[in-house]
C-alpha positions in Angstrom: 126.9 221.1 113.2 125.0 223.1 110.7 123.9 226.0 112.0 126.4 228.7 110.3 128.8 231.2 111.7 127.8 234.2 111.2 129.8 238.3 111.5 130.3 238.7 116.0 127.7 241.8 116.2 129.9 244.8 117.5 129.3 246.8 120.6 128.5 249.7 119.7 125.6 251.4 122.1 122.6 251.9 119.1 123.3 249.2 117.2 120.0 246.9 117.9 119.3 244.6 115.7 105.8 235.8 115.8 107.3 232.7 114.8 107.2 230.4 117.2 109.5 227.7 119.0 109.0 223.7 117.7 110.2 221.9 121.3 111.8 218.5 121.6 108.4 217.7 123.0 107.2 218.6 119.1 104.9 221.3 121.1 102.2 222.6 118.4 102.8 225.9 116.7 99.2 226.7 118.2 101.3 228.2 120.9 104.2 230.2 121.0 106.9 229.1 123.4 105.1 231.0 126.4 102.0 229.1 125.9 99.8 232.0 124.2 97.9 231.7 121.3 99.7 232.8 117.5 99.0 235.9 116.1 95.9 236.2 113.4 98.9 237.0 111.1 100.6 233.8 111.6 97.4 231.8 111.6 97.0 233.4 108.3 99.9 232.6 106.8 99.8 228.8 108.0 96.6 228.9 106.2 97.9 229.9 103.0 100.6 227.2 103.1 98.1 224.5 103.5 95.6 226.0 100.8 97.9 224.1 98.3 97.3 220.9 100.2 95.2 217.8 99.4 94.8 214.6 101.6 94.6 211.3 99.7 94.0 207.8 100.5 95.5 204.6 98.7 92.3 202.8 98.4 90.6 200.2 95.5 92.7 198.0 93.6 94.3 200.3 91.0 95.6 202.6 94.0 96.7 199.9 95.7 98.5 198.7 93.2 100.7 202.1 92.3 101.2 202.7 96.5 105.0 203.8 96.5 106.9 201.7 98.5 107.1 202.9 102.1 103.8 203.8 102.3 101.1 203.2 104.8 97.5 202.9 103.1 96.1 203.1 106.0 96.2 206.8 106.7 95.9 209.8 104.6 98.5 211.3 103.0 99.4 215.2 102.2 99.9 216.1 98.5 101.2 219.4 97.5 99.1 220.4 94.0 100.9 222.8 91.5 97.4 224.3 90.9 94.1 224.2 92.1 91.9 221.0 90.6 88.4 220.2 90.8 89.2 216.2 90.8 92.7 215.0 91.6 93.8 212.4 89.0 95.7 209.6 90.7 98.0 209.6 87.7 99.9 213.3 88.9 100.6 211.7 92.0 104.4 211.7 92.3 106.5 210.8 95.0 108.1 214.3 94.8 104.6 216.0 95.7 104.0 213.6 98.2 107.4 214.5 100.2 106.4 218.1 99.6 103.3 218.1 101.1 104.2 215.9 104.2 107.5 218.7 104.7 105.1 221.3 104.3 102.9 219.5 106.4 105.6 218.8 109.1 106.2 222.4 108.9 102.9 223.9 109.8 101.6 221.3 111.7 104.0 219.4 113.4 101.8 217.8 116.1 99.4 216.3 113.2 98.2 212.7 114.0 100.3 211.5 111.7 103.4 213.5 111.8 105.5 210.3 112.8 104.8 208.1 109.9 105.1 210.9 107.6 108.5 212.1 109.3 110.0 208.4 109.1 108.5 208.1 105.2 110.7 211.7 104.5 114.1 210.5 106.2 113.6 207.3 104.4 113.4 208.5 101.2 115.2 211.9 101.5 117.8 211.1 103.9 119.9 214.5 103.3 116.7 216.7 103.2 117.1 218.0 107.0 120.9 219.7 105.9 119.2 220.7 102.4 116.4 222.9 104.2 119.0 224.3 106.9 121.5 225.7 103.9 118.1 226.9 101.8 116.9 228.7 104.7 120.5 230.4 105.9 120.4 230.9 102.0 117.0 232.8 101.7 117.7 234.2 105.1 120.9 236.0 103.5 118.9 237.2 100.7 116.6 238.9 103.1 113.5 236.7 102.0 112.8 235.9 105.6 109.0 234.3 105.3 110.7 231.9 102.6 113.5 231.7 105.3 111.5 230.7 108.2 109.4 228.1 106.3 112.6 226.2 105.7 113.6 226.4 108.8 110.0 225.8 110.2 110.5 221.9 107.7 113.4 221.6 109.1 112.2 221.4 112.6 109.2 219.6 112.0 111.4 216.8 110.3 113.7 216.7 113.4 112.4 218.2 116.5 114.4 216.9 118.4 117.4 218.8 116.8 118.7 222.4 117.8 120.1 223.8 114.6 116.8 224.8 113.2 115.8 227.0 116.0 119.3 228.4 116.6 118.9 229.6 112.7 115.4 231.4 113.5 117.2 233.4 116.1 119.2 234.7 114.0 117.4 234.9 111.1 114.8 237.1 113.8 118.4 239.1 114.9 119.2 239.9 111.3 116.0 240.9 110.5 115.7 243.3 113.9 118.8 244.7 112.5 117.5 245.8 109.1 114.3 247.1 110.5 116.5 249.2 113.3 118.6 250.6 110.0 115.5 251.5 108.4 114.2 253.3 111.3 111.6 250.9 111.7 112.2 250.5 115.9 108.8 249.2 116.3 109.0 246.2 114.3 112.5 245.4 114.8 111.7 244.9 118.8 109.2 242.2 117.8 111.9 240.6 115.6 114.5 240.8 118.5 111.9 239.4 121.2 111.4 236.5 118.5 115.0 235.8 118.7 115.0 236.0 122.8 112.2 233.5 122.7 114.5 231.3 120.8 117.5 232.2 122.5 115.2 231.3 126.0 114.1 227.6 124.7 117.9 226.9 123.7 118.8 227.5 126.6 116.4 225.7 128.4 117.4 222.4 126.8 118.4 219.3 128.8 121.3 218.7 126.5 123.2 221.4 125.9 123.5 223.2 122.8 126.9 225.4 123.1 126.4 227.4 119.7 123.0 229.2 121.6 125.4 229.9 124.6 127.7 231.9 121.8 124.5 233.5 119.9 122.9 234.2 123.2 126.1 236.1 124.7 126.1 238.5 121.7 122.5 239.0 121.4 122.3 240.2 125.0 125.1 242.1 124.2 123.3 244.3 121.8 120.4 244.5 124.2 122.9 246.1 127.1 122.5 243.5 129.1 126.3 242.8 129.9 125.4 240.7 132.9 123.4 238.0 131.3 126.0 238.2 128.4 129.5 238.3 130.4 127.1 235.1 132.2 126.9 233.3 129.0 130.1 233.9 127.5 131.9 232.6 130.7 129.7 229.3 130.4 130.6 229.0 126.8 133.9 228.8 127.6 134.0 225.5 129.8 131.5 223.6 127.5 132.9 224.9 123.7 135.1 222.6 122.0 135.7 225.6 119.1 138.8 227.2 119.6 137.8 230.2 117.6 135.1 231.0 119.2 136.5 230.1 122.8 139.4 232.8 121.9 136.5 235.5 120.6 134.5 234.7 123.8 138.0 235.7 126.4 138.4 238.7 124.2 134.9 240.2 124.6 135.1 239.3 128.3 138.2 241.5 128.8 136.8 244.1 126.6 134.0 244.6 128.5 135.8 244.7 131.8 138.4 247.3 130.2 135.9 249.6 128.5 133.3 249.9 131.8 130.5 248.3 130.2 130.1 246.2 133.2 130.1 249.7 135.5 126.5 250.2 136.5 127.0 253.9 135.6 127.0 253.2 131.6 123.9 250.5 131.6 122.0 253.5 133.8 123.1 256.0 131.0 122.0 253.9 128.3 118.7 253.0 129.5 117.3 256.1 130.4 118.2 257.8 127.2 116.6 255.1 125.3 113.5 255.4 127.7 113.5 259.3 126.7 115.0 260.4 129.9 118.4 262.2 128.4 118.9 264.2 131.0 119.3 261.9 133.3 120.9 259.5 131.1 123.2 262.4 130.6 124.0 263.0 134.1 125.3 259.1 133.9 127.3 259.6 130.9 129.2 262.4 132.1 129.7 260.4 135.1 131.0 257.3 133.9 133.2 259.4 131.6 134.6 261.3 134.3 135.2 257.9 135.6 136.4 256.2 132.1 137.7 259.3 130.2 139.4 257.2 127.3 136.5 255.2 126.2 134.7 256.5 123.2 131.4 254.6 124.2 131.2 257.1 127.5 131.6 259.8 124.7 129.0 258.8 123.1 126.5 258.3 125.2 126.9 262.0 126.0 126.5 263.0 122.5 123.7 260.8 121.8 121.9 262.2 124.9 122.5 265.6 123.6 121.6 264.8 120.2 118.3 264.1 121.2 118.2 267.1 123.3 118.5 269.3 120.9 121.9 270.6 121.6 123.3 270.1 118.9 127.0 272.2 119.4 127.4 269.9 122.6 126.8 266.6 120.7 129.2 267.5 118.2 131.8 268.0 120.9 130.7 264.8 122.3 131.0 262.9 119.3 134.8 264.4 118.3 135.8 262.9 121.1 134.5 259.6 121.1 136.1 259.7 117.2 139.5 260.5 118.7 138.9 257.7 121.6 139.2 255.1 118.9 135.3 255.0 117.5 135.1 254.2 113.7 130.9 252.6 113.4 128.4 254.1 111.1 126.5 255.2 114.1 128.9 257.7 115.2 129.4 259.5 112.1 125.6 259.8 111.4 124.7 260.9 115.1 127.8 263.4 114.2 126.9 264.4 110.7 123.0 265.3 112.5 124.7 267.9 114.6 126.6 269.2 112.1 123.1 269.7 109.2 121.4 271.6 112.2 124.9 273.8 113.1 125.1 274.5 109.5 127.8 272.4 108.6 126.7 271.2 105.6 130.0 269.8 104.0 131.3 268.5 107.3 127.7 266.8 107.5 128.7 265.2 103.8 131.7 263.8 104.8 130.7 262.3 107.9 127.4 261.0 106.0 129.8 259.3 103.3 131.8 257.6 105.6 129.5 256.0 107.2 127.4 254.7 103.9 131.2 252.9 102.9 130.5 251.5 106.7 127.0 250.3 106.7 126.1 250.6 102.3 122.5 249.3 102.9 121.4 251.3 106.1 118.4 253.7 105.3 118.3 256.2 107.6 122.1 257.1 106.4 120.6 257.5 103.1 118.0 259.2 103.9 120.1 261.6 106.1 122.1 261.9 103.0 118.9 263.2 101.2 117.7 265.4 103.7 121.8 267.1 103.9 121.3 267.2 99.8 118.1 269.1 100.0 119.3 271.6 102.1 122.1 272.5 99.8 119.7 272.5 97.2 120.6 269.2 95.6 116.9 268.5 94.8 117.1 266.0 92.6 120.4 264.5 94.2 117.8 264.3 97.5 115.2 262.3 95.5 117.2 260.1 94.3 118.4 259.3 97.9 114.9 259.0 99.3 114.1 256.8 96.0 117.2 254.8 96.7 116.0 254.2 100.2 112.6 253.1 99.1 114.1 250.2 97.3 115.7 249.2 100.6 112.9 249.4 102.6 109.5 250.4 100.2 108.2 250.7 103.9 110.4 253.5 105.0 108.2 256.2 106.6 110.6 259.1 106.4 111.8 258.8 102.9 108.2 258.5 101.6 107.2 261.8 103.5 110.0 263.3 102.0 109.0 262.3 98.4 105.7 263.3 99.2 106.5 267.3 100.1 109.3 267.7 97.6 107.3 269.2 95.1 106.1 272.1 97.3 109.7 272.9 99.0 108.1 271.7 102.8 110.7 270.0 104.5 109.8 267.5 107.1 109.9 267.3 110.3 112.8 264.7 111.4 115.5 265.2 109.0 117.7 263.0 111.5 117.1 259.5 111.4 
């Protein structure tokens, strides 16, 4: 099995973290897995990746007679130019740019009328390519160069449709990527990266064979959407098909958690959804209810600080979020929400600490960073704040907030939103 373990997401209540889905049936990537056309923007980029594509045919004696072994000269075949040329001279033919263009090829356009002599010609002569693209793309993925990512992984799936691994790798490729959009404060975006990965998740799952590694994936992706009965669903089916022992054991251990901690208790999924629909006072009513109900679990707590937070009332979130610290909380998420209550009571050093504590948590996450800025104006750190809000740029050169804040520094306006 190739596709990689990767870090169990933790459940913590605001963590949240179109490509489209290549089918055994080798479905086009015309259509996204629900049957609806591609977005301009991906039509667009498929475009671009073929610009660099010629078709040739062998044909008249002196092609014939350099036709690489394995070829049909019957059909056309993509070539992949390193620039653009006028007249292609048969002479830069190699068989390297032929296996590029037909991958490249397979990857955009894996329904083409020839996709199963080039896919046979590939495996042939590249036998290993199929693990090769898988480790590229986890490797670009990493790096955060997700187009490059998902073009590997797009190859990969148009070599072998009928394996799993490349579109278990896209899901969480689209997962990871959610996640640093939600850290930047980019919510918009990252819910079209997370309903990428459910699309994934969704044609997984769907499989006539079954793929146990989506089962795993799945259960924690769910997870971070609150939706504890699909997951506690998944996990339990996991167990009685997984042969990983590791795993198996992680899978038990979240099922107990989540029976012990009340995230199965309709009271907390009622709590969290209206806050996040901008109902906090009724998602307040629900917190307070379910910690009345669960007074030692810090997620309850925080709930009720995060509704509060939101509200405005800023002396009651801090309360809120003490107490979920002393119920055992330790993410990034609590000491930010915290250190936003503490900037607007005035706290200013207690803000700090809370602020630095969760950076050594979560180093990369922008709107800590630029919560860090916005604490460092106020105490008249000016430069200190730029460089925060700079810092944050190079993160995300998208970031909204930080580039406001750059924007009004010079005439001492601060802007609205110093939370993120």
């Amino acid at each position: 099995m190739i596709e990689k373990s990767r870090r169990v997401p933790g459940m913590k209540p605001l963590s949240r973290a179109k490509s489209h889905v290549a089918s055994a049936q080798k479905k086009s990537r015309i259509e996204d897995a629900d049957g609806q056309p591609l977005s301009e923007a991906f039509e667009a980029r498929k475009k671009l990746a073929l610009s660099s594509i010629v078709y040739i045919r062998f044909e008249g004696p002196d092609a014939l007679a350099r036709v690489p072994e394995g070829i049909d000269p019957s059909i056309p075949y993509p070539v992949q130019l390193q620039s653009p040329v006028i007249k292609l001279n048969p002479a830069s033919i190699t068989i390297e740019s032929l296996l590029t263009g037909m991958v490249r090829v397979l990857a955009w356009e894996p329904n083409n009328s020839n996709a199963e002599t080039y896919r046979a010609y590939v495996k042939a002569v590249r036998p290993e390519l199929f693990e090769e693209l898988i480790a590229a793309g986890i490797q670009k993925a990493e790096s955060k160069e997700w187009t490059v990512a998902e073009e590997l992984f797009f190859a990969a799936s148009g070599l072998d449709p009928e394996r799993p691994e490349p579109s278990i790798n896209l899901a969480l490729m689209h997962e990871e990527h959610a996640k640093y959009l939600s850290d930047s404060g980019n919510e918009e975006d990252a819910e079209k990266e997370d309903d990428l990965a459910h699309k994934y998740y969704q044609y997984l799952l769907a499989l006539k064979e079954t793929f146990p590694p989506a089962y795993y994936h799945a259960a924690f992706f769910f997870l971070r959407k609150h939706n504890y009965d699909k997951a506690v669903a998944l996990l339990t089916s996991y167990i009685g098909m997984s042969d990983d022992e590791e795993r198996t054991k992680r899978a038990k251990s979240i099922l107990e958690k989540l029976s012990s901690m009340g995230y199965l208790d309709t009271l907390f999924k009622e709590a969290y959804d209206f806050i996040q629909m901008g109902e906090e006072q009724k998602g307040l009513e629900r917190a307070l209810q379910f910690v009345d109900k669960y007074p030692d679990v810090w997620n309850g707590w925080f709930l009720v600080g995060w509704a509060n937070r939101r509200m405005g009332k800023w002396a009651e979130g801090e309360r809120a979020f003490h107490a979920a610290l002393e119920k055992g909380a330790e993410g990034a998420d609590v000491y930010n929400e915290l250190s936003i209550c503490e900037m607007e009571l005035g706290k200013l050093d207690a803000a700090k600490s809370g602020l630095e504590k969760a950076l050594r948590i979560e180093p990369e996450n922008v709107k800590i960073i630029v919560n860090l800025g916005a604490l460092a104006y106020r105490q008249g750190r000016i430069k200190e704040a730029e460089g925060f809000f700079e810092t944050a740029l190079e993160f995300d050169p998208e970031d909204r907030i930080a580039r406001e804040w750059l924007k009004r520094l010079g005439s001492s306006a601060k802007p609205k939103g110093t939370g993120a």
